[in-house]
N, C-alpha and C positions, 0 to 999 in steps of 0.2 A: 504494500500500500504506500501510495507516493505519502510524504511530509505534508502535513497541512501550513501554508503559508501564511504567517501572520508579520503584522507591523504592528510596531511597539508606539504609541501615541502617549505621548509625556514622559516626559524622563527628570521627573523628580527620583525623589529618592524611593518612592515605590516602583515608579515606572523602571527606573532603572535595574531593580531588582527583579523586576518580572521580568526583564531582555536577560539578564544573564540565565533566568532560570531555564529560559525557553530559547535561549541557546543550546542550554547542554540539555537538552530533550531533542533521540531522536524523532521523534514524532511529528516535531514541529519543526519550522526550515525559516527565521527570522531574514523575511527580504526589504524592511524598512525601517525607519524613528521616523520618529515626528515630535517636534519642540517648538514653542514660539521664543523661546530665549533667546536672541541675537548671539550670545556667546557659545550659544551650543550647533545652531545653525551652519551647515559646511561642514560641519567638524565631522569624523568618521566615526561610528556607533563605539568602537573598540575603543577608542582614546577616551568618549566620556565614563564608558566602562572600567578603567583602567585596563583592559585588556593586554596579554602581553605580545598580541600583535593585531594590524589593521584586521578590519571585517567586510570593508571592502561596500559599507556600508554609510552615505553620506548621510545626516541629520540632516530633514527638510522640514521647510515653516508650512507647509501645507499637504492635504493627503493628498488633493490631485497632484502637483509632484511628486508625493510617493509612489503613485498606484501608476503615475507613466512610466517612472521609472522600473516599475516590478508589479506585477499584479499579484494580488495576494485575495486568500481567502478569509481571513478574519484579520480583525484591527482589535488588540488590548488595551483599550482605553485606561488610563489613569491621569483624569483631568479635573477632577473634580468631587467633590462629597454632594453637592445638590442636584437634585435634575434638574432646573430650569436652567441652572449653570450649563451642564452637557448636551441638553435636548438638541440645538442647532448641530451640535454635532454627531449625535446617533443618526437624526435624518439626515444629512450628509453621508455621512456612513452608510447609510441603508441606502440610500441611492445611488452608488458608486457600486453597487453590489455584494458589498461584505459583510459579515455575520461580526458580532460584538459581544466580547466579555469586557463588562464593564467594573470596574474598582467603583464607585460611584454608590455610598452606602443607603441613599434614598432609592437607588432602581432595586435594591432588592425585594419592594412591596411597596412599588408605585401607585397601587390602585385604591390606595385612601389620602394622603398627603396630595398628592399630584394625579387625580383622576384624569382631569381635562387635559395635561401633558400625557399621561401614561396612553390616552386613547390616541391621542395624534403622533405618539412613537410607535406602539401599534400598528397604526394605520399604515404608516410609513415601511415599517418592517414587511407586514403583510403585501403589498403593493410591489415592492421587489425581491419579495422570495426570500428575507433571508430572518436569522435569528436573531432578538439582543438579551441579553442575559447581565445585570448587578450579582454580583457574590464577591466573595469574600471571605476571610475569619468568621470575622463578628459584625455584620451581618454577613449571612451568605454559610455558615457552618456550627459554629461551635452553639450559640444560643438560637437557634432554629432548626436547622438540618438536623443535626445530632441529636437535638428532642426528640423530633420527631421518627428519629429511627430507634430511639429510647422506648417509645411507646407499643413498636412491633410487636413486639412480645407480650402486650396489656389486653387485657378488657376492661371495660367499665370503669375508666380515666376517669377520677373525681378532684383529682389537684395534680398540678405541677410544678416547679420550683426549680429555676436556671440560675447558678449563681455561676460571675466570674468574677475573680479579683487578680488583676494584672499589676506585677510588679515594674513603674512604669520607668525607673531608674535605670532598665534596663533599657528602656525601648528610644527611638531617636526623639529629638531634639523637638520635633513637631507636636509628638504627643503631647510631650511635657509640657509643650506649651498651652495648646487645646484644654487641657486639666487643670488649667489654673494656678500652676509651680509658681510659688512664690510670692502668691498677691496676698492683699488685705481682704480679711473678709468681708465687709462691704463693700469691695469693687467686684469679687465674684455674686454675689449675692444681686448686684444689679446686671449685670450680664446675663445671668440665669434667667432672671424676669423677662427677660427681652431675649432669651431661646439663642445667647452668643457665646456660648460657651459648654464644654463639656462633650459628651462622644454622641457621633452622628448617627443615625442606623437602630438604635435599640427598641424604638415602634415599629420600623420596618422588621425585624426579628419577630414582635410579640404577633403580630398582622399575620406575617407569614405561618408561625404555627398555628394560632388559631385559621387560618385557612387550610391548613394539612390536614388538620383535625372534623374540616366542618361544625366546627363552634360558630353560632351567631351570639357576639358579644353584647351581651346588657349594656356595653360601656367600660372605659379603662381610664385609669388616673395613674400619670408620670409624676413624679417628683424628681427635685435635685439637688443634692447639697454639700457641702464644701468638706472636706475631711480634711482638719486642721494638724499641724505637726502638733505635738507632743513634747520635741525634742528638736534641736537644730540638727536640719540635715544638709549637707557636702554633698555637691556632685559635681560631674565635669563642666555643666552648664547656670546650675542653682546653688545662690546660698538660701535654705530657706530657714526665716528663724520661726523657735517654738511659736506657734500661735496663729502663724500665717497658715496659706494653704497651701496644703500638698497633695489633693487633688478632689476628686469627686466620688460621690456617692451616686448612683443610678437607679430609681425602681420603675416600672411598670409594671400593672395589674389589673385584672380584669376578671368578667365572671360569665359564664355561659350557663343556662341552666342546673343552677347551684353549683358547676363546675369552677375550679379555678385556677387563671394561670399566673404566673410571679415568677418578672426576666427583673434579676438584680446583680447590677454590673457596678462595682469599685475599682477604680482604675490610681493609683497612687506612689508618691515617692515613698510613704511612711512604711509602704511595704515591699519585705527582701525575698517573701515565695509566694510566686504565682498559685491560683488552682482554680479548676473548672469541676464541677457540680449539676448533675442535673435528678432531681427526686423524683422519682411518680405514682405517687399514690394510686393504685388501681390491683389488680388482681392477673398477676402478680405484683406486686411493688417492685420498681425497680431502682436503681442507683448508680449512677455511673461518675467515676472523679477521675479527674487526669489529674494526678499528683505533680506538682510544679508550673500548673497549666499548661497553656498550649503558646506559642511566642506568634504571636500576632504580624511580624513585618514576614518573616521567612512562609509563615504558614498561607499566608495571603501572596505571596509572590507564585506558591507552589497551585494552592486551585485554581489560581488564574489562567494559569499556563497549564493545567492537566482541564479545564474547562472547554479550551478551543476546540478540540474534536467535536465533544458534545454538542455545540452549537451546530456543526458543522450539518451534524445526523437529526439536528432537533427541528419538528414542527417550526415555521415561519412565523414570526409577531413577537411579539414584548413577551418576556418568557420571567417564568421565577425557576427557584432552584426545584417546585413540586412538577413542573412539566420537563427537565433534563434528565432525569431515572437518575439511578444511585451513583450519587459520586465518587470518585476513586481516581487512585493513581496512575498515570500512564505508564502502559508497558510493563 
């Protein structure tokens, strides 16, 4: 079976890590970048990679020069966290004829946040034949996917419980920031109020399972709130002192027919071991922990690039991770 041909769209420091991943997959055959950076622009895909040699591959500011340059079959987008932000460019994408896995942690359960975009992406998908797909970690696996394949084994699901707490000291520079490292508590506290701060995706997770499940939700309530140091914490990028914040606290919750679901995500410097958590009250009960959790940059580089097949094989339109069949690793 020939390599499916993908271009790599953003080369931040996700993006970036998705080309080297789907470089070293043979499966996949990396025939573009795409960067609006000026500095990156011209440059050869292996040099922003550190690579230790050319790839033979130039960084272009737009995909119609990439796809003249090489036609490809899927584009990995990593440009964005919102859809209204990406939308112009899925339907680009989808009219150029290429399938889409997107980083973009609102497409992974666009169809309540962004109905009226999720339909005209759709629309757009459907009209040229091909797939677009949001996944990810979290959203896109560890508090959705992974529920819901927690549940296989159940009957008669009466509660659920997704807990992840990510040790963020470990993670880049970006996170930290999104989390709050470092501030006073009321400048996160007015951020929060106005939805500018904290981790993107975790209604699109809670969405997405109760749509696995066919739960019609009575209703859900998100909260958010600051998790203060304790103790002055050092790191490469943060002095944070005791009192300040070192990062967030995440709940949603909701209820289905006396059923109940609870996605509660802590993302923090105050913490040195990760772990992931999923409970299920039902018959059997089940429980599933990944000890030390799961690392969110690496793990996100890997479904991105073990997704592009999938797309490739998957029904045409705005897709979530319940229309792609079981996830897994390529090869």
């Amino acid at each position: 079976m020939e390599p499916v041909r993908v271009v790599q769209m953003g080369l931040g420091a996700v993006g970036c890590g998705i080309a080297r991943t789907a470089l070293a997959c043979p499966q996949l055959r990396v025939v573009g970048a795409i960067d609006v950076d000026p500095d990156k622009v011209g440059r050869d895909l292996g040099e922003i990679l550190d690579a230790p040699d050319s790839l033979g591959i130039p960084v272009r500011d737009s995909l119609a020069q990439a796809l003249d340059a090489q036609p490809a079959d899927v584009v990995l987008q990593a440009t964005g966290s919102h859809v209204p932000a990406v939308a112009g460019q899925l339907e680009e994408i989808a009219a150029a004829g290429c399938h889409v896995v997107s980083t973009c942690e609102e497409l992974a359960y666009p169809w309540v946040r962004h109905a009226a975009l999720a339909r005209e992406i759709d629309a757009a998908a459907r009209a040229h034949g091909v797939s677009i797909l949001g996944t990810g970690v979290n959203p896109g696996f560890i508090m959705d996917s992974l529920v819901l394949m927690a549940t296989a084994v159940c009957s008669d699901v009466r509660r659920i419980v997704s807990t992840r707490v990510v040790a963020a000291r470990e993670r880049r520079l970006a996170l930290q920031q999104k989390i709050g490292s470092g501030m006073e508590e009321a400048a996160f506290r007015d951020l929060a109020a106005r939805g500018e701060i904290g981790h993107v995706g975790l209604r699109e997770s809670f969405l997405l399972v109760a749509a696995g499940l066919g739960w019609e939700l009575d209703g859900f309530d998100e909260a958010i709130e600051p998790v203060l140091a304790e103790q002055p914490i050092t790191t490469d990028h943060f002095e944070i002192a005791a009192g300040q914040v070192a990062g967030n606290h995440q709940t949603i919750r909701g209820a289905s027919a006396g059923r109940e679901l609870v996605l509660d995500l802590t993302m923090s410097m105050a913490v040195t071991q990760g772990r992931d958590t999923i409970e299920v009250d039902a018959n059997p009960p089940m429980r599933v922990e990944i000890l030390g959790g799961t690392h969110g940059d690496q793990a996100t580089w890997s479904i991105i690039a073990n997704m592009a097949p999938r797309v490739v094989e998957a029904p045409a339109g705005l897709l979530t991770m319940l229309d792609v069949g079981l996830p897994r690793a390529l090869g």
